[in-house]
C-alpha positions as YAML, in Angstrom:
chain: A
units: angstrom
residues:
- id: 1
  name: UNK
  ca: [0.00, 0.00, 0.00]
- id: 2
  name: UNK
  ca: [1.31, 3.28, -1.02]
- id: 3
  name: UNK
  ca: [1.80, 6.19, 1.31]
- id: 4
  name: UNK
  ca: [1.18, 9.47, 1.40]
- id: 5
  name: UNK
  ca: [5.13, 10.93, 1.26]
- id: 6
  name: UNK
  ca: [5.40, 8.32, -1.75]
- id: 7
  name: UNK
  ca: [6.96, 9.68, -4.61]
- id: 8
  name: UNK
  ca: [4.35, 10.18, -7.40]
- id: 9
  name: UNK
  ca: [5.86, 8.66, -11.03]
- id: 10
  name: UNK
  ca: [4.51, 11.86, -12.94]
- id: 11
  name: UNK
  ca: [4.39, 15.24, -10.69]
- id: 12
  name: UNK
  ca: [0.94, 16.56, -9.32]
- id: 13
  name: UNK
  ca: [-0.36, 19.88, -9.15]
- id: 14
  name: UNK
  ca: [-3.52, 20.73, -8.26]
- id: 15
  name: UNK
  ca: [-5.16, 22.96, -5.84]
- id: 16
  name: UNK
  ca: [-4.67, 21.36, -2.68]
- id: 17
  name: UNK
  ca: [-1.18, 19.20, -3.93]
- id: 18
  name: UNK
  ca: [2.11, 20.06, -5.62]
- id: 19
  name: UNK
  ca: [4.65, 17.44, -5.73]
- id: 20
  name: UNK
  ca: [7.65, 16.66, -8.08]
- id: 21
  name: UNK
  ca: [7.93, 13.70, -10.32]
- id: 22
  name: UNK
  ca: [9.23, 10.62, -9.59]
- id: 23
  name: UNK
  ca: [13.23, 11.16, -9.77]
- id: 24
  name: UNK
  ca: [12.96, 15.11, -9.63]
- id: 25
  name: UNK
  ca: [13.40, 16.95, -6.93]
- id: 26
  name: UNK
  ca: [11.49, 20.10, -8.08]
- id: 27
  name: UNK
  ca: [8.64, 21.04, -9.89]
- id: 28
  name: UNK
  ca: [9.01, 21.14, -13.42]
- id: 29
  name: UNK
  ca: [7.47, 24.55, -14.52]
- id: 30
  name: UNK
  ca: [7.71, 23.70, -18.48]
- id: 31
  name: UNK
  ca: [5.82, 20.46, -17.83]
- id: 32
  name: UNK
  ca: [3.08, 22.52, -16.59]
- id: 33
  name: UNK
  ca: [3.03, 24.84, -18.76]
- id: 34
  name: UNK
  ca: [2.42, 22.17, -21.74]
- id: 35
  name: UNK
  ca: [-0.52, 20.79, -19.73]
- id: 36
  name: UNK
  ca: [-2.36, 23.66, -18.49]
- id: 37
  name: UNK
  ca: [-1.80, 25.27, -22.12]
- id: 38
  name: UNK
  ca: [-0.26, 28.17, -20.81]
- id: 39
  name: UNK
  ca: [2.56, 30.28, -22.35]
- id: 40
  name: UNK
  ca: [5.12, 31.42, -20.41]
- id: 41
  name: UNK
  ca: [5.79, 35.79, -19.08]
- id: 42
  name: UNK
  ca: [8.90, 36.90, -20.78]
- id: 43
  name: UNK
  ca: [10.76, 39.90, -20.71]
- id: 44
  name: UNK
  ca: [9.09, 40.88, -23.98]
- id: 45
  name: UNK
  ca: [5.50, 40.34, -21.97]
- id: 46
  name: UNK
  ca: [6.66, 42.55, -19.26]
- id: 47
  name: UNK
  ca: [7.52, 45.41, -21.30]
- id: 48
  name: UNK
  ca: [4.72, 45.27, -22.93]
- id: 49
  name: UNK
  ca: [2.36, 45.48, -19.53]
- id: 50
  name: UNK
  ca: [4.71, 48.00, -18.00]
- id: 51
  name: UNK
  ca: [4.23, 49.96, -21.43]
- id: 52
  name: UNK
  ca: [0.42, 49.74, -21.59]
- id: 53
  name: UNK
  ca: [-0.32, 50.11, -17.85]
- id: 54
  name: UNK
  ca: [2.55, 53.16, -17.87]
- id: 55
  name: UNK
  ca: [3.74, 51.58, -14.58]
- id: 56
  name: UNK
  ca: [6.40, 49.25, -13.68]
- id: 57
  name: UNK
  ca: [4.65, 45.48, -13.71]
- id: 58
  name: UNK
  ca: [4.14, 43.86, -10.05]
- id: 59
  name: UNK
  ca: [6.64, 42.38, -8.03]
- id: 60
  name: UNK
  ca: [5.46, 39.18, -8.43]
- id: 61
  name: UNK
  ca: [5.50, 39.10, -12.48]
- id: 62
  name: UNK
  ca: [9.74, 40.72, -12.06]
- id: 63
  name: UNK
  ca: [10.98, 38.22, -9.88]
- id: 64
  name: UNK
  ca: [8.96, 35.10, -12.13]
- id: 65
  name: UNK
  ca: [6.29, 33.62, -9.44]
- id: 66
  name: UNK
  ca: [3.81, 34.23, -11.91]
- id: 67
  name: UNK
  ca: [5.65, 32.36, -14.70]
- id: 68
  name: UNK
  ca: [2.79, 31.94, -17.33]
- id: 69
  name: UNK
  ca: [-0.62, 33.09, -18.52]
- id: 70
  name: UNK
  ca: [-3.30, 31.92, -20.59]
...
């Protein structure tokens, strides 16, 4: 019987879970961004909101914890 600190053979993210792939130790932000068909904030993105918005783009956006966007 499998246990909850188990290892998972793909990773799982969800709402109430996030944990890395069998063999990984982190989560593997590309991987999600293929499944959740999301494309990921560049530097290109950020300009872009900072130039629209005429203000600098949150915190969170600069230092990548949002990493993607639909």
């Amino acid at each position: 019987m499998a246990t909850e600190s188990a290892q998972p053979k793909e990773q799982i993210v969800d709402p109430w879970t996030a944990k890395a792939g069998e063999g990984e130790k982190k989560i593997n932000y590309d991987k999600l961004i293929v499944q959740f068909g999301s494309e990921r904030i560049d530097e290109s993105l950020l300009q872009r909101i900072e130039t629209l918005s005429k203000k600098p783009a949150h915190h969170f956006l600069r230092r990548g914890i949002f990493f993607s966007h639909r």
